[in-house]
DSSP file (Angstrom, degrees, kcal/mol; ACC not computed):
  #  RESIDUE AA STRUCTURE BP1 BP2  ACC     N-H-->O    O-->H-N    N-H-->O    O-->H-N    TCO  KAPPA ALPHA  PHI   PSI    X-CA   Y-CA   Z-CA
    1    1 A X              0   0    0      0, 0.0     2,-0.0     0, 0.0     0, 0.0   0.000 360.0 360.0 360.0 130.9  122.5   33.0   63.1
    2    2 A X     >  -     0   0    0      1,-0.1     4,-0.7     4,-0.0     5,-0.0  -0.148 360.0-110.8 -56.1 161.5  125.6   32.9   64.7
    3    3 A X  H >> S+     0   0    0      2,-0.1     4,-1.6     1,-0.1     3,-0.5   0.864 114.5  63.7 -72.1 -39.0  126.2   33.2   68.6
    4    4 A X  H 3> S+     0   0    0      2,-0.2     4,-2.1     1,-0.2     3,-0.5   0.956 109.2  36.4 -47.2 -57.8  127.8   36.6   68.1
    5    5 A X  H 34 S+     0   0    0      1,-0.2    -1,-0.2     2,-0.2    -2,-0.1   0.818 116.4  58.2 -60.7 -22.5  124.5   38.3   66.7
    6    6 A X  H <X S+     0   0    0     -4,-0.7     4,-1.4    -3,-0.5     3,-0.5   0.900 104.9  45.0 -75.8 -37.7  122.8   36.2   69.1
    7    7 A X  H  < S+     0   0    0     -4,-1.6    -2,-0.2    -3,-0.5    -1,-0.2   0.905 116.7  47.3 -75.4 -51.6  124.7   37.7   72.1
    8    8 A X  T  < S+     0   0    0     -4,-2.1    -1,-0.2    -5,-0.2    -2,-0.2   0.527 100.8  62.5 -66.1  -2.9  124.2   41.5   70.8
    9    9 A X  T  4 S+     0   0    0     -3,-0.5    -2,-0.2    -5,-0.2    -1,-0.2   0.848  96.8  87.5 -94.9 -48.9  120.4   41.0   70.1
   10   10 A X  S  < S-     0   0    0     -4,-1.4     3,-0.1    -5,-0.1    -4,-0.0  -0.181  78.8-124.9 -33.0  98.0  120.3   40.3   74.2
   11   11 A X        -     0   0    0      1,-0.1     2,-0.1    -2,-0.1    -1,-0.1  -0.349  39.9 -93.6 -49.6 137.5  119.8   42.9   76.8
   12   12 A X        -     0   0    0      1,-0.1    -1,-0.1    -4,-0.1    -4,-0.0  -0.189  46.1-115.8 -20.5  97.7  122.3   43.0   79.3
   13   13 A X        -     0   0    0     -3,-0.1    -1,-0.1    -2,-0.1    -3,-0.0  -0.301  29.5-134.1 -64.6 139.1  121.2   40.8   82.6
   14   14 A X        -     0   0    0     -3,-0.1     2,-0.4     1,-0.0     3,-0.1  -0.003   8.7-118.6 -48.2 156.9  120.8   42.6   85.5
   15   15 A X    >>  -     0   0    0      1,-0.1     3,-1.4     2,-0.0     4,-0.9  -0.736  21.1-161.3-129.6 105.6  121.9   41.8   88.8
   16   16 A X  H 3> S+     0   0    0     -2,-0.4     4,-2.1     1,-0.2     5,-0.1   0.552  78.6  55.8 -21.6 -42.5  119.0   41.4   90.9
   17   17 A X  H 3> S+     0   0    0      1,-0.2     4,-1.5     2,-0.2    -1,-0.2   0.891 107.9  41.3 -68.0 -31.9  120.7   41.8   94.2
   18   18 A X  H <> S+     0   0    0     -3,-1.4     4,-1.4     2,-0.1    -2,-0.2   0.757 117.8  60.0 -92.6 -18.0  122.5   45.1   94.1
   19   19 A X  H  X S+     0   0    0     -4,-0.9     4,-1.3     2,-0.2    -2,-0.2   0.940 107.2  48.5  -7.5 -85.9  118.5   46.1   92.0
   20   20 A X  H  X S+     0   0    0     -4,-2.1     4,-5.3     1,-0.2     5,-0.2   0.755 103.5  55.6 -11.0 -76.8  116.9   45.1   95.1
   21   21 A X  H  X S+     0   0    0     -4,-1.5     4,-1.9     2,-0.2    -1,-0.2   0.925 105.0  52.4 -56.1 -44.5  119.1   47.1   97.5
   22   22 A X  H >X S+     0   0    0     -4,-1.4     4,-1.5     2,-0.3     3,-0.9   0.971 109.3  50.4 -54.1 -63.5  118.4   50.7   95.6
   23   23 A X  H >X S+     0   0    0     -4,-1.3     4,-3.2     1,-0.3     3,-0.5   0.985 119.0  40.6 -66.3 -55.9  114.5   50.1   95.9
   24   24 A X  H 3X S+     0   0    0     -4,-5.3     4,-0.5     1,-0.2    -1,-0.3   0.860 117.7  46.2 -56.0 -33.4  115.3   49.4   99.7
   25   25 A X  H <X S+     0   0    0     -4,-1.9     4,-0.6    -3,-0.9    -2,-0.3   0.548 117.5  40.4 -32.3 -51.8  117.6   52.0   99.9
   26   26 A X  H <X S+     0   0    0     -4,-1.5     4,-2.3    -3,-0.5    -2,-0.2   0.572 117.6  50.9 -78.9 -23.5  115.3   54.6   98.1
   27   27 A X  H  X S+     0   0    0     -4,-3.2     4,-0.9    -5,-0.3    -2,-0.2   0.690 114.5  46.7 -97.7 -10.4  112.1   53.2  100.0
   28   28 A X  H  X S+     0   0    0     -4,-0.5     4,-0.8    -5,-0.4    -1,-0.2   0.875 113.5  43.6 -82.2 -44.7  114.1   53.6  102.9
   29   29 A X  H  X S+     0   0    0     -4,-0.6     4,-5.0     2,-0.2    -2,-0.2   0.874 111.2  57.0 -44.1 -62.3  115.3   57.1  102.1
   30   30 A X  H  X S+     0   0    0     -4,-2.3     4,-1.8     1,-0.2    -1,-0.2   0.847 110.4  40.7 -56.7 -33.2  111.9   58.0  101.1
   31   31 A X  H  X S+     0   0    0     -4,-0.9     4,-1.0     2,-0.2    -1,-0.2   0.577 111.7  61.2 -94.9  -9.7  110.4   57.1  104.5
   32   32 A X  H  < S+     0   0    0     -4,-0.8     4,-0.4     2,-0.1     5,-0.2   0.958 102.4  46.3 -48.4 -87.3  113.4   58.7  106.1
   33   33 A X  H >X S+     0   0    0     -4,-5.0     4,-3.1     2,-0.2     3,-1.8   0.913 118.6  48.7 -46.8 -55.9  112.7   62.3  104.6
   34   34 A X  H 3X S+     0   0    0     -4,-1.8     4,-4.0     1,-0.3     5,-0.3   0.924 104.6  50.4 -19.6 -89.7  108.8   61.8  105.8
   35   35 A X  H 3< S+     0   0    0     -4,-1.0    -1,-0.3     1,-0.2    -2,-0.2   0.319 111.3  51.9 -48.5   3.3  109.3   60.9  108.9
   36   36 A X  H X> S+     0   0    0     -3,-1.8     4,-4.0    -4,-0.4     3,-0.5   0.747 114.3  47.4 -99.1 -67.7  111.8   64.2  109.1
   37   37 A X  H 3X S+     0   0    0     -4,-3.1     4,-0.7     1,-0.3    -2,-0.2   0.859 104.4  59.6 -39.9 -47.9  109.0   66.1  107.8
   38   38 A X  H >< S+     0   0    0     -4,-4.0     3,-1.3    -5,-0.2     4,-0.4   0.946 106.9  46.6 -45.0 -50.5  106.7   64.6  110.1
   39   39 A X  H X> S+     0   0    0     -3,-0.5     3,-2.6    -5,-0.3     4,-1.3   0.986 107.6  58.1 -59.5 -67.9  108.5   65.8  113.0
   40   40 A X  H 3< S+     0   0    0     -4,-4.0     4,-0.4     1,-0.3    -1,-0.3   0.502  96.2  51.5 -82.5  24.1  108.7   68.6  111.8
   41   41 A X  T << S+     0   0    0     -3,-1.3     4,-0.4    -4,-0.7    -1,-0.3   0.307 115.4  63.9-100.7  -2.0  105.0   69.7  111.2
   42   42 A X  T <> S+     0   0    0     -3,-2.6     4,-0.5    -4,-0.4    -2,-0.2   0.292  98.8  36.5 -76.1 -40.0  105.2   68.7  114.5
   43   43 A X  T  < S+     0   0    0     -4,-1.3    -2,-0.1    -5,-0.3    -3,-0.1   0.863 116.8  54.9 -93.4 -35.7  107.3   70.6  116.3
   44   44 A X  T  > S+     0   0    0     -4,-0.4     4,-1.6    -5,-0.3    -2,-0.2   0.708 104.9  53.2 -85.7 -19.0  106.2   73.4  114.4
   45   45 A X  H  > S+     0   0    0     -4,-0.4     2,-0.8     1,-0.2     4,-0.6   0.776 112.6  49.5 -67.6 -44.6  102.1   72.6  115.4
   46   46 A X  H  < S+     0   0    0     -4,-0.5    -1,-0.2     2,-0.2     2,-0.1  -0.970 109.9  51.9 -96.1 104.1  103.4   72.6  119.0
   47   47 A X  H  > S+     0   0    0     -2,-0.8     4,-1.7    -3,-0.1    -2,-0.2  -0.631 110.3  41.5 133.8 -89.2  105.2   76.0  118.4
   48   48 A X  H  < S+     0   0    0     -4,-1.6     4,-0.4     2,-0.2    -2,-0.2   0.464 114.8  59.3 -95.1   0.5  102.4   78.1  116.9
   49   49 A X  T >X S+     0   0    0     -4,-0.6     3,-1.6     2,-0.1     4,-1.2   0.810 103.9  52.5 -74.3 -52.9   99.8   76.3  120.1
   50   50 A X  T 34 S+     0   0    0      1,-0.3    -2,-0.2    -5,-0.2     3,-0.1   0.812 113.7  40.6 -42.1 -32.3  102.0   77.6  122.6
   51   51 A X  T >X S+     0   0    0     -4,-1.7     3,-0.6     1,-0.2     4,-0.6   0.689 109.1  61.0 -93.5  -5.1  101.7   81.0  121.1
   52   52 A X  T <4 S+     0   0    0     -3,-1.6    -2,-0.2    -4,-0.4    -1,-0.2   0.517  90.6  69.7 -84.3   0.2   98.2   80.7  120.4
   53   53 A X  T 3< S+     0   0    0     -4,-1.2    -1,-0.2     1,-0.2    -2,-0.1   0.262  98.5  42.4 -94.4   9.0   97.1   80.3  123.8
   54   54 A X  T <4 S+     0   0    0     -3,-0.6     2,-0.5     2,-0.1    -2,-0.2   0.451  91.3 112.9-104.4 -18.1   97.7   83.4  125.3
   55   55 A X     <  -     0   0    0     -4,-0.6    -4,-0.0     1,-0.1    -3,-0.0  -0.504  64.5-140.0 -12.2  90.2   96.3   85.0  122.1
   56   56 A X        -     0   0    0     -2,-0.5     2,-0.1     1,-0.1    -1,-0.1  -0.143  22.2-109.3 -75.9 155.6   93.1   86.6  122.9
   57   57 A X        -     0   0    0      1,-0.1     4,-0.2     4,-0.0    -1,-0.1  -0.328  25.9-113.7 -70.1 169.2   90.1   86.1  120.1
   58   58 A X  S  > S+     0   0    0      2,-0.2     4,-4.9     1,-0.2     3,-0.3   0.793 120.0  48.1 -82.2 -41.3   89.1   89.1  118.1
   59   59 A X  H  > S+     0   0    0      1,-0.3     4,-1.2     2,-0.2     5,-0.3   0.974 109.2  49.1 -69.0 -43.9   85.7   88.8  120.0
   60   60 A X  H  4 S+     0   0    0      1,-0.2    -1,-0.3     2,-0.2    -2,-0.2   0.552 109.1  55.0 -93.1   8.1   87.1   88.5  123.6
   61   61 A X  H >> S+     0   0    0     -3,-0.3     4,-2.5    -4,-0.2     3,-0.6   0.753 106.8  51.5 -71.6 -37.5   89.4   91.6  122.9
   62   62 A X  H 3X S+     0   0    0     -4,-4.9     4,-1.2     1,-0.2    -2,-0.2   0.635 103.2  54.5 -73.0   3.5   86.5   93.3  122.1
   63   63 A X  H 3X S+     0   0    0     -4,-1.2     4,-2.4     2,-0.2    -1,-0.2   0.666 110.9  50.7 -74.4 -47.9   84.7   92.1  125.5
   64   64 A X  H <> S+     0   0    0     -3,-0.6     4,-2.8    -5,-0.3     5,-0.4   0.918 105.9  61.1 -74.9 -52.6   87.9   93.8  127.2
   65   65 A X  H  X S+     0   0    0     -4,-2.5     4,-2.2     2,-0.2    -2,-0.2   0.910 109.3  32.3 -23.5 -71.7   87.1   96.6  125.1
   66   66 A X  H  X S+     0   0    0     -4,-1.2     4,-2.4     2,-0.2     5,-0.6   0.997 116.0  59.8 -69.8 -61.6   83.8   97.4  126.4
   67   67 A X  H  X S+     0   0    0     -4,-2.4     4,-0.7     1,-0.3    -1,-0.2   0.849 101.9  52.2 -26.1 -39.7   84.6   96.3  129.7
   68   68 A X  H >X S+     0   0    0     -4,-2.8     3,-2.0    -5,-0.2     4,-1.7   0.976 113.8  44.5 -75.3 -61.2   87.2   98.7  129.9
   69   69 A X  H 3X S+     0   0    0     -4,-2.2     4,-2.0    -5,-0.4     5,-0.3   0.881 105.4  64.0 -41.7 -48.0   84.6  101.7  128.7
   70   70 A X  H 3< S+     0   0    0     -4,-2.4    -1,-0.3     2,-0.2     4,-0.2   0.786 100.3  43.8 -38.0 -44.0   82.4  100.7  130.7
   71   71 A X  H <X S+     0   0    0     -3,-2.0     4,-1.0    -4,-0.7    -2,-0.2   0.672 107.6  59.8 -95.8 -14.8   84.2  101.2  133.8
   72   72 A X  H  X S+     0   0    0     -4,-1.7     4,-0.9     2,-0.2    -1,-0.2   0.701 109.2  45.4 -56.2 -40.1   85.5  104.6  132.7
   73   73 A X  H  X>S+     0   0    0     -4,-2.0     4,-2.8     1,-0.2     5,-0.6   0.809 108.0  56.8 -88.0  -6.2   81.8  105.7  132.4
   74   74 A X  H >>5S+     0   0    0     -5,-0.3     4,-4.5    -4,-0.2     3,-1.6   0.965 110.1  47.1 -55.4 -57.6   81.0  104.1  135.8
   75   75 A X  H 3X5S+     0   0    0     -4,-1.0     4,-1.2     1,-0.3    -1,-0.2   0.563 111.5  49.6 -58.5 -30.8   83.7  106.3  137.1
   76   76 A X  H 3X5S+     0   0    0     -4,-0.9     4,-2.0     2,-0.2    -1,-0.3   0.758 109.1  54.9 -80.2 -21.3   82.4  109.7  135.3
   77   77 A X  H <X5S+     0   0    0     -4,-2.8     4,-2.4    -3,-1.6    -2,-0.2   0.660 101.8  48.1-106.2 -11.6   79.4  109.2  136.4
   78   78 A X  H  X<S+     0   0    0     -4,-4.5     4,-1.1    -5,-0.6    -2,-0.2   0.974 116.2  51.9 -79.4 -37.9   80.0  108.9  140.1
   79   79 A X  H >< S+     0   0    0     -4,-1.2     3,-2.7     2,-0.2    -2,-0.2   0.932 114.9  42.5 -44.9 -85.1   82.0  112.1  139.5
   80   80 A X  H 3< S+     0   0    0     -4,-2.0    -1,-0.2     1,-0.3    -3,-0.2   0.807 114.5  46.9   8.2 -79.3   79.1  113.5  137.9
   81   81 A X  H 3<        0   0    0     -4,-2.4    -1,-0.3     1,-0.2    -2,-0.2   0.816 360.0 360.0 -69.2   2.3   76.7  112.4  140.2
   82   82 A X    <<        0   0    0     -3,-2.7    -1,-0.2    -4,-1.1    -2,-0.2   0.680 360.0 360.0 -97.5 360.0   78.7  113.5  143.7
């Protein structure tokens, strides 16, 4: 075999350094876009607690409910009774 066939049978070498940098570069990227994301499930968690804390339960509107009825019949029935 000649060195010519020999040279075309070869894969191209790489160059390891500038390789290197893309994976760092991409692993860097990648923990970039996370850490964005993070934040922002974050912001957005602190967001929808602040409105959920004045946000009455289904149960303790209905508490209010009755309370409130309650104090309507108190009222009819001192009218009633006077």
């Amino acid at each position: 075999m000649s060195d010519g066939n020999l040279e075309k049978q070869l894969p191209p070498e790489k160059d390891l350094s500038t390789t290197g940098d893309k994976k760092e570069s991409a692993r860097k990227s990648l923990f970039g876009n996370l850490n964005e994301d993070l934040k922002q499930a974050l912001n957005s968690w602190d967001t929808l607690s602040e409105q959920m804390v004045h946000k009455k339960s289904p149960e303790e509107e209905q508490l209010q409910e009755v309370k409130r009825l309650l104090g309507e019949l108190q009222s009819k029935l001192k009218e009633f009774g006077e």
